[in-house]
NUTIVEX-37244 format. One record per residue (C-alpha): x, y, z; residue number from 1. Coordinates in steps of 0.02 Angstrom, whole numbers. Last residue first. Layout:
<r c1="X" c2="Y" c3="Z" i="NUM"/>
...
# end
This chain:
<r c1="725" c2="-1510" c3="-3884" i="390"/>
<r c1="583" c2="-1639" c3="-3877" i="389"/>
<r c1="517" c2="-1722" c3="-4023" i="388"/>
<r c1="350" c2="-1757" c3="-3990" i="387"/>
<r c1="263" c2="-1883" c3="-4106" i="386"/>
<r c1="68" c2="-1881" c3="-4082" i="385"/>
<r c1="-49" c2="-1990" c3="-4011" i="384"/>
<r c1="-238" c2="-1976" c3="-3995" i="383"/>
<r c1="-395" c2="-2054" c3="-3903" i="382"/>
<r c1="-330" c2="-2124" c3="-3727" i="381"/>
<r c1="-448" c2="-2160" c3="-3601" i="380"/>
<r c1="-433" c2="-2044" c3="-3459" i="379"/>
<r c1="-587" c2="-1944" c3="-3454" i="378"/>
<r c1="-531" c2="-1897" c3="-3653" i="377"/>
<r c1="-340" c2="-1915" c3="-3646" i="376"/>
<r c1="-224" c2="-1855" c3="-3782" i="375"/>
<r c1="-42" c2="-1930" c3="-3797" i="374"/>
<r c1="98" c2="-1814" c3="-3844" i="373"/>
<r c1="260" c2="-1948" c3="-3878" i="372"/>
<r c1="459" c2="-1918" c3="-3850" i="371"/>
<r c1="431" c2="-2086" c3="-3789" i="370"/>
<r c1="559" c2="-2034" c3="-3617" i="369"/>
<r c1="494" c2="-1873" c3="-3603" i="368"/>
<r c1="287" c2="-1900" c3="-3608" i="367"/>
<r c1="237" c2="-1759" c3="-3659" i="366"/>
<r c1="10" c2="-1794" c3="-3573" i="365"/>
<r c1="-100" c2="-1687" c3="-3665" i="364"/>
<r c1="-272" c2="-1695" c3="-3544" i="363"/>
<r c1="-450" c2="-1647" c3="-3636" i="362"/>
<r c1="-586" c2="-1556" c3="-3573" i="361"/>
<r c1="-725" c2="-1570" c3="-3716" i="360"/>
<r c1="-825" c2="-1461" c3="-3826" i="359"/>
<r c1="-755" c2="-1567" c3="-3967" i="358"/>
<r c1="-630" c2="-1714" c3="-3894" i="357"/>
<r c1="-759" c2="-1844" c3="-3996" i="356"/>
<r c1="-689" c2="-1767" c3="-4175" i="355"/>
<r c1="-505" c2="-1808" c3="-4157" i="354"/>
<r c1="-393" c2="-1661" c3="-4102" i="353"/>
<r c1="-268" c2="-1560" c3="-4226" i="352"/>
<r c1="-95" c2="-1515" c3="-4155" i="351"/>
<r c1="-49" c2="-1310" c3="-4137" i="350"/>
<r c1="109" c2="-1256" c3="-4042" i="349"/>
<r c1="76" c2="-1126" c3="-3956" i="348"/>
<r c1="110" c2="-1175" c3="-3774" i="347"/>
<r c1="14" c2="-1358" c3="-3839" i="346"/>
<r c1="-127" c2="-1288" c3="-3917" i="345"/>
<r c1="-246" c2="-1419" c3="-3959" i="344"/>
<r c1="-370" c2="-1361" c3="-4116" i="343"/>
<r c1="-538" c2="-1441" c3="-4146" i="342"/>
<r c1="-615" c2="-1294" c3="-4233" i="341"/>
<r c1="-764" c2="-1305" c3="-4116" i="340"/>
<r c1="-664" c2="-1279" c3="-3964" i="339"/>
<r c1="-566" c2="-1401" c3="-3863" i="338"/>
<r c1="-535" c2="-1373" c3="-3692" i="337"/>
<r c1="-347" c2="-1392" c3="-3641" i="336"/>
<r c1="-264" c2="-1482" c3="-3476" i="335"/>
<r c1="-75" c2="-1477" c3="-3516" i="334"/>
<r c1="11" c2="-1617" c3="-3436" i="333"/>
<r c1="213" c2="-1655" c3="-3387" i="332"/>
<r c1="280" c2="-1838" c3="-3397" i="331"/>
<r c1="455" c2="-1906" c3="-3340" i="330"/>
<r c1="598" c2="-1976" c3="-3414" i="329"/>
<r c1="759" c2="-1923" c3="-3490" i="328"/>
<r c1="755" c2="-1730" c3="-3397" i="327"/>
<r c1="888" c2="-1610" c3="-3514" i="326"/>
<r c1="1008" c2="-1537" c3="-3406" i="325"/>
<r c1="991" c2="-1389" c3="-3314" i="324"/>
<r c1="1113" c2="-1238" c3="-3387" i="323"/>
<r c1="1115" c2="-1168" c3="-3237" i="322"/>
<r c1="1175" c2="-1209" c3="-3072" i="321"/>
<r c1="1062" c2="-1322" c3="-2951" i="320"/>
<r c1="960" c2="-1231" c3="-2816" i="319"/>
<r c1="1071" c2="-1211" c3="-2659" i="318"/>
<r c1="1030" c2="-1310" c3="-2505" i="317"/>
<r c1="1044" c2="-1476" c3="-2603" i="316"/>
<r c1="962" c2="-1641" c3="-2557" i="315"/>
<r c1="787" c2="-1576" c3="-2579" i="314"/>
<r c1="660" c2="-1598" c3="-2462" i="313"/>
<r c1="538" c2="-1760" c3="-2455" i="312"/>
<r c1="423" c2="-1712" c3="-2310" i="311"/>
<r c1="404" c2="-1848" c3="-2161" i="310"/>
<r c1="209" c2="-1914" c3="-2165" i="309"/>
<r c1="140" c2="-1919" c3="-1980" i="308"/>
<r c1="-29" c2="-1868" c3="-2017" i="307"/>
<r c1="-44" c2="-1771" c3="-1888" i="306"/>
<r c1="95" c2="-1676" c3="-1911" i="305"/>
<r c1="34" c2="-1590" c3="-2063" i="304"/>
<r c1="-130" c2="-1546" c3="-1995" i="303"/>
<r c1="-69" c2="-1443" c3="-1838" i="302"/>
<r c1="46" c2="-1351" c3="-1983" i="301"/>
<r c1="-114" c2="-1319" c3="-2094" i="300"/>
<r c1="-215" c2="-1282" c3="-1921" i="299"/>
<r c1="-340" c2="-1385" c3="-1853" i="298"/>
<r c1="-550" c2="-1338" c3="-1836" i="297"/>
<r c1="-563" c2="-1503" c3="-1909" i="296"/>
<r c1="-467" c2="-1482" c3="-2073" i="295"/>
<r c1="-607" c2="-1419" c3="-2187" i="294"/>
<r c1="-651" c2="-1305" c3="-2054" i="293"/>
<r c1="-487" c2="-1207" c3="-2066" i="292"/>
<r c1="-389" c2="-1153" c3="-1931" i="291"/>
<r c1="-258" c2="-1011" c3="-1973" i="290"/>
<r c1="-114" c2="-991" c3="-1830" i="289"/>
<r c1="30" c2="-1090" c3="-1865" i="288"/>
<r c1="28" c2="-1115" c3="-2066" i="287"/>
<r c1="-36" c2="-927" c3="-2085" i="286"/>
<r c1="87" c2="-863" c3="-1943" i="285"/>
<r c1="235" c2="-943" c3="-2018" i="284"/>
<r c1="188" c2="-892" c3="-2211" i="283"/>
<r c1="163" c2="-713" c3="-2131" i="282"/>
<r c1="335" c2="-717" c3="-2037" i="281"/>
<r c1="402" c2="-785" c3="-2201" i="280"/>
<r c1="346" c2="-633" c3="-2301" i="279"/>
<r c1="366" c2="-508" c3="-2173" i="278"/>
<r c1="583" c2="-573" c3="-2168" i="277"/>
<r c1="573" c2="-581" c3="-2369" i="276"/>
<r c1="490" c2="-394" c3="-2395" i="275"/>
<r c1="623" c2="-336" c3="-2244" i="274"/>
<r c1="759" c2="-388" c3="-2348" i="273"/>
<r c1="703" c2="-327" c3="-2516" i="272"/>
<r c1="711" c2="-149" c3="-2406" i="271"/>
<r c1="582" c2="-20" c3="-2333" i="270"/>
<r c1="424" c2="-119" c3="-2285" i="269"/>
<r c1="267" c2="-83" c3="-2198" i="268"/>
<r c1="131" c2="-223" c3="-2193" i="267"/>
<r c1="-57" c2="-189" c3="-2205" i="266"/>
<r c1="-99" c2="-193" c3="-2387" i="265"/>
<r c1="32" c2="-328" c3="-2422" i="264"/>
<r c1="10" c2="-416" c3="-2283" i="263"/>
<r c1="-186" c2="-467" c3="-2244" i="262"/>
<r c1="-282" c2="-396" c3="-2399" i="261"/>
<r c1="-148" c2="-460" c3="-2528" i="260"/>
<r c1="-107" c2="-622" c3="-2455" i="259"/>
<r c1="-297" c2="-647" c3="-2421" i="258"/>
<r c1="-326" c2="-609" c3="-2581" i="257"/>
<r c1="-179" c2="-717" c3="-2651" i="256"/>
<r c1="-244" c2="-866" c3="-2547" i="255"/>
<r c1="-406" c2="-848" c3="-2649" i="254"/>
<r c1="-321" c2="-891" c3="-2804" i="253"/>
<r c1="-217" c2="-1032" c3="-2732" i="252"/>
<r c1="-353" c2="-1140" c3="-2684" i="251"/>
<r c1="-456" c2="-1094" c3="-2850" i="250"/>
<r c1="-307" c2="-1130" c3="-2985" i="249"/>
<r c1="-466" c2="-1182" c3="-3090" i="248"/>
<r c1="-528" c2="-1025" c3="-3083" i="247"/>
<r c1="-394" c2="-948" c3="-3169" i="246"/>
<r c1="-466" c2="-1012" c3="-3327" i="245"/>
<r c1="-389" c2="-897" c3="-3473" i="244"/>
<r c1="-294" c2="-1057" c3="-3560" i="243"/>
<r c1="-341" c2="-1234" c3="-3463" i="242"/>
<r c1="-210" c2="-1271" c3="-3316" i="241"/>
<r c1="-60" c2="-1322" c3="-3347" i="240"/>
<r c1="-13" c2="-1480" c3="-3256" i="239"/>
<r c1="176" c2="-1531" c3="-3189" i="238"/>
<r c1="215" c2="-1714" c3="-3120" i="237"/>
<r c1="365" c2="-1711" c3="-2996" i="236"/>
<r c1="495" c2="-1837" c3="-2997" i="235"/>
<r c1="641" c2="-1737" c3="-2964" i="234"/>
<r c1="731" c2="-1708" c3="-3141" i="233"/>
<r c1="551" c2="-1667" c3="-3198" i="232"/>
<r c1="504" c2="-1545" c3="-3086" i="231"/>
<r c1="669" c2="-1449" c3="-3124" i="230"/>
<r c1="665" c2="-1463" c3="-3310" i="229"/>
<r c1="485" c2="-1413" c3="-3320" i="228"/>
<r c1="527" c2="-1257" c3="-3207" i="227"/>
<r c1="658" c2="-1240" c3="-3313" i="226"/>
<r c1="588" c2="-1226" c3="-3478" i="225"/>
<r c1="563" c2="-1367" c3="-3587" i="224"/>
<r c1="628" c2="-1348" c3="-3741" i="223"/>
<r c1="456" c2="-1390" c3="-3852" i="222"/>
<r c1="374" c2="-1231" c3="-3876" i="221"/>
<r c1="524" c2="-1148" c3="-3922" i="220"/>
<r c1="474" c2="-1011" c3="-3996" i="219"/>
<r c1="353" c2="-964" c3="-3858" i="218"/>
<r c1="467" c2="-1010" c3="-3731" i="217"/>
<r c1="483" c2="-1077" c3="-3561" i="216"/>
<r c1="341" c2="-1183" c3="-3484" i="215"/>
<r c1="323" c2="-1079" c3="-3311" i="214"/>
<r c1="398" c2="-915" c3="-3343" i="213"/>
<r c1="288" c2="-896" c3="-3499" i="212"/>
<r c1="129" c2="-911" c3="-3363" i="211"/>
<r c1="14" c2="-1029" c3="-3423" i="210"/>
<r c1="-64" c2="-1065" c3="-3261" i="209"/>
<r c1="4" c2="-1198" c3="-3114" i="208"/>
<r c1="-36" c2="-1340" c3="-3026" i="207"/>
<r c1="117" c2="-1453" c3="-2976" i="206"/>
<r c1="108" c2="-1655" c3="-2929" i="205"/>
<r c1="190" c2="-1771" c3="-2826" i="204"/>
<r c1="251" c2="-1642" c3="-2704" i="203"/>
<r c1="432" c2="-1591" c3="-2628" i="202"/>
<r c1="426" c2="-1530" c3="-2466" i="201"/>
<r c1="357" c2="-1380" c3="-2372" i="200"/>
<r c1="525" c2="-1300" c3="-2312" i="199"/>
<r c1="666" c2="-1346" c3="-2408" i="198"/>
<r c1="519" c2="-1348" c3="-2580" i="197"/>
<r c1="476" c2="-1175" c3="-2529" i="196"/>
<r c1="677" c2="-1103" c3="-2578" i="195"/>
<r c1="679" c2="-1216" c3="-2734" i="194"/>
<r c1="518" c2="-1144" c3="-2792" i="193"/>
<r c1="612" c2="-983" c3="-2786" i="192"/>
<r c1="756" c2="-1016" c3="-2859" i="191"/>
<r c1="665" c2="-1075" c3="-3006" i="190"/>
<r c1="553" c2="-957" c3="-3001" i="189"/>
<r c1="671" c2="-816" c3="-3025" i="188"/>
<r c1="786" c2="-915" c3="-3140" i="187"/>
<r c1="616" c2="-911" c3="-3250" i="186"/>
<r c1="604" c2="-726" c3="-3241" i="185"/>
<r c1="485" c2="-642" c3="-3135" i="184"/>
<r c1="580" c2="-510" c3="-3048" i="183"/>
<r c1="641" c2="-481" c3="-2905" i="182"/>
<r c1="568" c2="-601" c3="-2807" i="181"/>
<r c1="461" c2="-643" c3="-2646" i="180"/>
<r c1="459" c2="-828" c3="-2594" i="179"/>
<r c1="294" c2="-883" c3="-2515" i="178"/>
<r c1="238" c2="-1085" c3="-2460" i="177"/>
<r c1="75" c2="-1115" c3="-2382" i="176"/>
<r c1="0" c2="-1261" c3="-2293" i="175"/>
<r c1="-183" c2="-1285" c3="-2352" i="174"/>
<r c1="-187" c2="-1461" c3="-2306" i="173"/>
<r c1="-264" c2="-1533" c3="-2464" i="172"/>
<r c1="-230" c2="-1406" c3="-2571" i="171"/>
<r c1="-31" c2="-1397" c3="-2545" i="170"/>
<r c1="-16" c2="-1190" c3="-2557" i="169"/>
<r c1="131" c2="-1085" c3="-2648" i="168"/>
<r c1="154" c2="-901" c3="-2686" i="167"/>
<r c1="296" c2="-855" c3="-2793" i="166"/>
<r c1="297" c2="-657" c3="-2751" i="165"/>
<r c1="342" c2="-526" c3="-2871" i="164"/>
<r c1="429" c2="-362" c3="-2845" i="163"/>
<r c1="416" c2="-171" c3="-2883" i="162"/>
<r c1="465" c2="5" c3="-2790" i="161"/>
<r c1="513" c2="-65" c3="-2651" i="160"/>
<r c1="554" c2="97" c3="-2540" i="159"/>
<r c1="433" c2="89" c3="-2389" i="158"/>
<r c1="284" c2="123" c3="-2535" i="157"/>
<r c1="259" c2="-49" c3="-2607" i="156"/>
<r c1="217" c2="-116" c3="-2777" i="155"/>
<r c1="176" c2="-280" c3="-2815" i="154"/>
<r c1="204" c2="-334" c3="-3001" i="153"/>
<r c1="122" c2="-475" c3="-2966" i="152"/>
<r c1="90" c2="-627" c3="-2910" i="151"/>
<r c1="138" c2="-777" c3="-2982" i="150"/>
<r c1="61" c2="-932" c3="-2939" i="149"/>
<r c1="71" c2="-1113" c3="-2884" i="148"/>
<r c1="-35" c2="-1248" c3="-2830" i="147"/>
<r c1="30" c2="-1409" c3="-2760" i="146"/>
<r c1="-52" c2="-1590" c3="-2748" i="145"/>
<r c1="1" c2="-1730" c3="-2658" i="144"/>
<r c1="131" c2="-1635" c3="-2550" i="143"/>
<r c1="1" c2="-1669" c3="-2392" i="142"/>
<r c1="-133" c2="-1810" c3="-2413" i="141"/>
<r c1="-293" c2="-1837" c3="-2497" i="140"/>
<r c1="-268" c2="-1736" c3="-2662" i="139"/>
<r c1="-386" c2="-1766" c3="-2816" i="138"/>
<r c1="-322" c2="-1669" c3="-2984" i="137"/>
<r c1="-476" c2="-1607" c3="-3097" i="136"/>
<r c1="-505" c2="-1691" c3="-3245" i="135"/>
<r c1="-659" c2="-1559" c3="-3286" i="134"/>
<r c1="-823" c2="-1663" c3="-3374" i="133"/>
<r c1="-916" c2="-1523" c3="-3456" i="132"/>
<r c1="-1023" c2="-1424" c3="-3440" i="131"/>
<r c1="-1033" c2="-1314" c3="-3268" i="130"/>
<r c1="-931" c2="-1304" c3="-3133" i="129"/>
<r c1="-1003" c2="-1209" c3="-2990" i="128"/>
<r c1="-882" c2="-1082" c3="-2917" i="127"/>
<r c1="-942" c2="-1037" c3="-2725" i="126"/>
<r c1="-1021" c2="-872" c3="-2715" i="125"/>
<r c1="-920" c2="-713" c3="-2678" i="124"/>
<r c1="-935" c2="-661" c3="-2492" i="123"/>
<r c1="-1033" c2="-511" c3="-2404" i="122"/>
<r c1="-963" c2="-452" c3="-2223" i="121"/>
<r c1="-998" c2="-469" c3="-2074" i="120"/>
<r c1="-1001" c2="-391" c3="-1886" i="119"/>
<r c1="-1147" c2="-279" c3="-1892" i="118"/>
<r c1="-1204" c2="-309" c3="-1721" i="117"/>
<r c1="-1348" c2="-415" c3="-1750" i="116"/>
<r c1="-1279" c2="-480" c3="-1881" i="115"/>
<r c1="-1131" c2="-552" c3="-1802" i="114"/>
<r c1="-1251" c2="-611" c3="-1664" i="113"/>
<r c1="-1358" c2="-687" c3="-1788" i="112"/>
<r c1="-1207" c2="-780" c3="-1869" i="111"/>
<r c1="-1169" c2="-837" c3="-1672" i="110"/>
<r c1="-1345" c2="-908" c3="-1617" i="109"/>
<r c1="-1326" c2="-988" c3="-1804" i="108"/>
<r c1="-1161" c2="-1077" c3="-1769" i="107"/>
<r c1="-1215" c2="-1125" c3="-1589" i="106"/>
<r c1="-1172" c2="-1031" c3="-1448" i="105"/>
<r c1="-1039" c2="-1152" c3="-1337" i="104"/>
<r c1="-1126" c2="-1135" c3="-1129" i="103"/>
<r c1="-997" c2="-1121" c3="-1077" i="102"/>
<r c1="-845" c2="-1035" c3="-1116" i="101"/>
<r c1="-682" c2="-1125" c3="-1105" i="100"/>
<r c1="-577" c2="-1005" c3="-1199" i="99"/>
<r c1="-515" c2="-1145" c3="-1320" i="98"/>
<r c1="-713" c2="-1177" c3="-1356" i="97"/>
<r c1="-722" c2="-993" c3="-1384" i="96"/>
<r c1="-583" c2="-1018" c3="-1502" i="95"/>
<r c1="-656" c2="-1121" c3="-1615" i="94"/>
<r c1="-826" c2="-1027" c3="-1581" i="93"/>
<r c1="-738" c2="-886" c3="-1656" i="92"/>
<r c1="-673" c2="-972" c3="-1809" i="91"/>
<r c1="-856" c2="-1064" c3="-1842" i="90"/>
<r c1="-913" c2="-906" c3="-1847" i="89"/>
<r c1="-807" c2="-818" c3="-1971" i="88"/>
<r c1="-652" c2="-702" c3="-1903" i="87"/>
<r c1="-498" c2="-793" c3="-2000" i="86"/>
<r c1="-347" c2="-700" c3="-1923" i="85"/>
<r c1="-266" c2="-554" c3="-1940" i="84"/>
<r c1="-224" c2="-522" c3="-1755" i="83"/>
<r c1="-362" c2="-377" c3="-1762" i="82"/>
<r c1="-480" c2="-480" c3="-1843" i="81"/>
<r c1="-459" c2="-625" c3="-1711" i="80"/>
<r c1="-482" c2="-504" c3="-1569" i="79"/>
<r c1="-620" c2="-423" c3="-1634" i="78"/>
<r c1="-740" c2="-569" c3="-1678" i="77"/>
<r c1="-688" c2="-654" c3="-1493" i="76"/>
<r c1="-744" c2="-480" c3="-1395" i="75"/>
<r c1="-904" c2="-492" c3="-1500" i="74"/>
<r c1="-932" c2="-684" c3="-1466" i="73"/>
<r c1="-882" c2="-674" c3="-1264" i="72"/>
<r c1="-1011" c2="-492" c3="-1280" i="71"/>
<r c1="-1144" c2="-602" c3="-1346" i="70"/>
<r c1="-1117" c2="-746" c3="-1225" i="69"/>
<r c1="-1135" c2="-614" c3="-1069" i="68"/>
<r c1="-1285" c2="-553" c3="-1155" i="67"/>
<r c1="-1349" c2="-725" c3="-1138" i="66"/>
<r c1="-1451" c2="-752" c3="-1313" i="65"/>
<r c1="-1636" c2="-755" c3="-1302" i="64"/>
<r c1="-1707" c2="-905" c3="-1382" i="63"/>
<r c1="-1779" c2="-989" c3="-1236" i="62"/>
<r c1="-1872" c2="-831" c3="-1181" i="61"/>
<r c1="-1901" c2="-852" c3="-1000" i="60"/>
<r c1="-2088" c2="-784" c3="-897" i="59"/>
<r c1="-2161" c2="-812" c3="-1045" i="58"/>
<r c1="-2259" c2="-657" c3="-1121" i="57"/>
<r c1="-2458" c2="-683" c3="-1066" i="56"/>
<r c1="-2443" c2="-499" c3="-965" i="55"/>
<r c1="-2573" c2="-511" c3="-839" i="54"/>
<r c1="-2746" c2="-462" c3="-834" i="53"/>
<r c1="-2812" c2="-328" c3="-674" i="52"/>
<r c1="-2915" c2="-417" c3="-572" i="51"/>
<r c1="-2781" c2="-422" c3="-435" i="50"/>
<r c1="-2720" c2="-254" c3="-471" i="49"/>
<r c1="-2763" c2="-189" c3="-274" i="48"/>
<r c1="-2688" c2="-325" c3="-189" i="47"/>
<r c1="-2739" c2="-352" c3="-6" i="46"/>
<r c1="-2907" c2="-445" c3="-48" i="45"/>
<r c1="-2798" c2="-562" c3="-145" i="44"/>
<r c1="-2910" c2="-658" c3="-282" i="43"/>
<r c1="-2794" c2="-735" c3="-415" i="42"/>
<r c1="-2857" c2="-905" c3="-360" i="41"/>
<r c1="-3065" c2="-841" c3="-376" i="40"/>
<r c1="-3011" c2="-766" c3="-527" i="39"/>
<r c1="-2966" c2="-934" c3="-616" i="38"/>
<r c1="-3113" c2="-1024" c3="-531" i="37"/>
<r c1="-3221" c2="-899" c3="-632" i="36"/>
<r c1="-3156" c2="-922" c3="-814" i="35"/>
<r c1="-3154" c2="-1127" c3="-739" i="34"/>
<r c1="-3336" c2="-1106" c3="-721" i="33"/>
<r c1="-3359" c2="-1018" c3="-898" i="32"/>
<r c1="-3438" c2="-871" c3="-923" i="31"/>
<r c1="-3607" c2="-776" c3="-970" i="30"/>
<r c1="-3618" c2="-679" c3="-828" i="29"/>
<r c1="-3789" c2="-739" c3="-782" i="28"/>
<r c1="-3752" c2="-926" c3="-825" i="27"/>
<r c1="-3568" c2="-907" c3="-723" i="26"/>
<r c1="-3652" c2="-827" c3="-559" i="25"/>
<r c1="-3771" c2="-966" c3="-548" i="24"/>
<r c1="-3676" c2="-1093" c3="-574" i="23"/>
<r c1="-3549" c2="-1045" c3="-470" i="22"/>
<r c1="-3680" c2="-1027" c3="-319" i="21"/>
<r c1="-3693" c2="-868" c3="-222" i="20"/>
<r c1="-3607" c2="-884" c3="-63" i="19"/>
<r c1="-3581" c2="-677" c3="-24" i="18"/>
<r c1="-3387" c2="-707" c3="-70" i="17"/>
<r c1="-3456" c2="-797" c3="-228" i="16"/>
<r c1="-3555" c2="-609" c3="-273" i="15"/>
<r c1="-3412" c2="-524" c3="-220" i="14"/>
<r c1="-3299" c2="-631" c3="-337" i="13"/>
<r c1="-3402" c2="-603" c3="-495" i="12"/>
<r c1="-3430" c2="-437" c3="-474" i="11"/>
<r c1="-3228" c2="-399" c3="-432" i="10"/>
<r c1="-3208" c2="-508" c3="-607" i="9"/>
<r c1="-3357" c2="-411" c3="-709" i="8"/>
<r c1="-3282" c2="-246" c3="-658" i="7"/>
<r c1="-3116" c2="-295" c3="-738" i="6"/>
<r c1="-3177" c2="-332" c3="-885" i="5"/>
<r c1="-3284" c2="-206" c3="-913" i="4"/>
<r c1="-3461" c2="-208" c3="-925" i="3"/>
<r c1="-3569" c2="-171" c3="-1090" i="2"/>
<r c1="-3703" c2="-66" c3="-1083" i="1"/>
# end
């Protein structure tokens, strides 16, 4: 019969005790010398459980996570979701860092502490452009490149029964510009773009959709409507995006989410006066408050003044009066992908493209001062029309 394990150590050690030989006692026990030397250390004649076997766990886990660090990261997590604020992890170990905890958790020690604790949330992938080549605008540098957007009708239940909001963001900063209007006419945005432009600057170059407010008319595809006039008279280069891609407004897209989730859906208002006081206190708070990890961990407004460039603002406080006059120079683009049938629509207007722009993303450059539509292909030139403007 087969002894146990702990019999066969108090055996072996009475029988060493007595001055039997290790040899001996290992050959008839059928162990090792240093399976015997290892009992012969543990030996205590005044512990009871000395030949009992001890746990083999490590006496420190190095991957357990301080609970004091896990409640910092929880505590952190709440208090940046209550204020509003970004909550992801490299947002809360921003701010642990500005806490002056030590040791810093990771970015993974802090996702799995999150998850841990049920603290996240699922995201929509990442946009992967696919096909082909997309003349997208580069910006390296603040009021390089604006987006803009309509959103709307809003609806609130202090009083406000409908409005619109101009929303505004430079991409390569993320500072944020948002004018809530009545309505969404074109004197509308006008006045409104005027209104950001005082207190973002005025940029090289505008993103926007096809909105009718935006370009004008339908039957008069070629009047240029006022926002066209007004970028125009001050030196700033317009592009429509493609027909039906709001994608490709992507900055400013998912801005309006958080503009929706963060003040619309959480903000009480009564009057079109309290709607324009919330909406700057949220533009102030988002410039002043929001890190973003494309930016170093700095905020849009942090951002800004680091770079040391002075905004351009307009010389007017009010927005000029109505009718504009008609821009002499200047170009605005409509980017357009050409289908099958080879047709460029130009707000309607229909011009036929050359044979290499099929399946292609083309740019239609007006230039004002030729009165000419030229057609890019990955900028090299491959068409040009007569544009008589009106």
């Amino acid at each position: 019969m087969k002894m146990k394990a702990e019999q066969e150590r108090i055996i072996a050690i009475q029988r060493f005790l007595k001055g039997e030989k290790v040899k001996s006692i290992c050959t008839s026990l059928k162990k090792s010398k240093s399976w015997l030397y290892k009992w012969i250390k543990r030996f205590n004649a005044s512990d009871e459980s000395w030949a009992k076997e001890k746990s083999r766990a490590p006496y420190t886990q190095a991957t357990r996570i301080d609970p004091k660090i896990e409640e910092a990261v929880k505590l952190v997590r709440l208090s940046l979701y209550n204020k509003g604020l970004f909550c992801g992890d490299q947002a809360i170990r921003w701010e642990l860092e500005n806490l002056g905890v030590t040791p810093l958790p990771s970015l993974p020690t802090i996702n799995r502490i999150l998850d841990r604790n049920g603290l996240t949330h699922c995201r929509a992938g990442r946009y992967e452009p696919k096909g082909a080549v997309y003349p997208k605008l580069v910006s390296t540098g603040p009021n390089q490149v604006h987006q803009l957007d309509l959103v709307g009708p809003c609806f609130l239940t202090g009083g406000i029964t409908r409005f619109y909001s101009l929303n505004v963001i430079d991409i390569a900063i993320n500072r944020c510009g948002i004018e809530p209007m009545p309505d969404k006419s074109a004197n509308s945005v006008l006045n409104a773009v005027w209104a950001i432009w005082h207190r973002l600057g005025i940029p090289l170059a505008t993103q926007v959709d096809n909105e009718l407010a935006f370009y004008g008319s339908v039957k008069h595809p070629r009047g240029m409507g006022l926002l066209i006039r007004l970028c125009l008279l001050y030196g700033v280069e317009l592009w429509f995006n493609p027909i039906k891609e709001p994608w490709r407004n992507g900055v400013i897209e998912k801005f309006n989410d958080h503009y929706r989730q963060k003040f619309l859906s959480m903000i009480f208002m009564c009057s079109f006066e309290d709607l324009k006081r919330g909406s700057k206190e949220f533009e102030q708070k988002h410039n002043n408050c929001y890190r973003y990890g494309k930016l170093g961990g700095k905020t849009p407004q942090l951002a800004f003044e680091k770079t040391g460039i002075s905004k351009i603002i307009p010389n007017k406080k009010q927005p000029p009066k109505l009718p504009l006059a008609k821009p002499e120079e200047g170009r605005y683009h409509l980017v357009r992908f050409i289908r099958s049938d080879l047709r460029l629509s130009v707000f309607g207007e229909i011009f036929k493209a050359p044979a290499e722009a099929q399946y292609e993303y083309v740019v239609a450059t007006i230039n004002v001062k030729e009165q000419k539509l030229k057609l890019f292909l990955n900028t090299v030139q491959i068409a040009e029309y007569n544009y008589k403007l009106r």
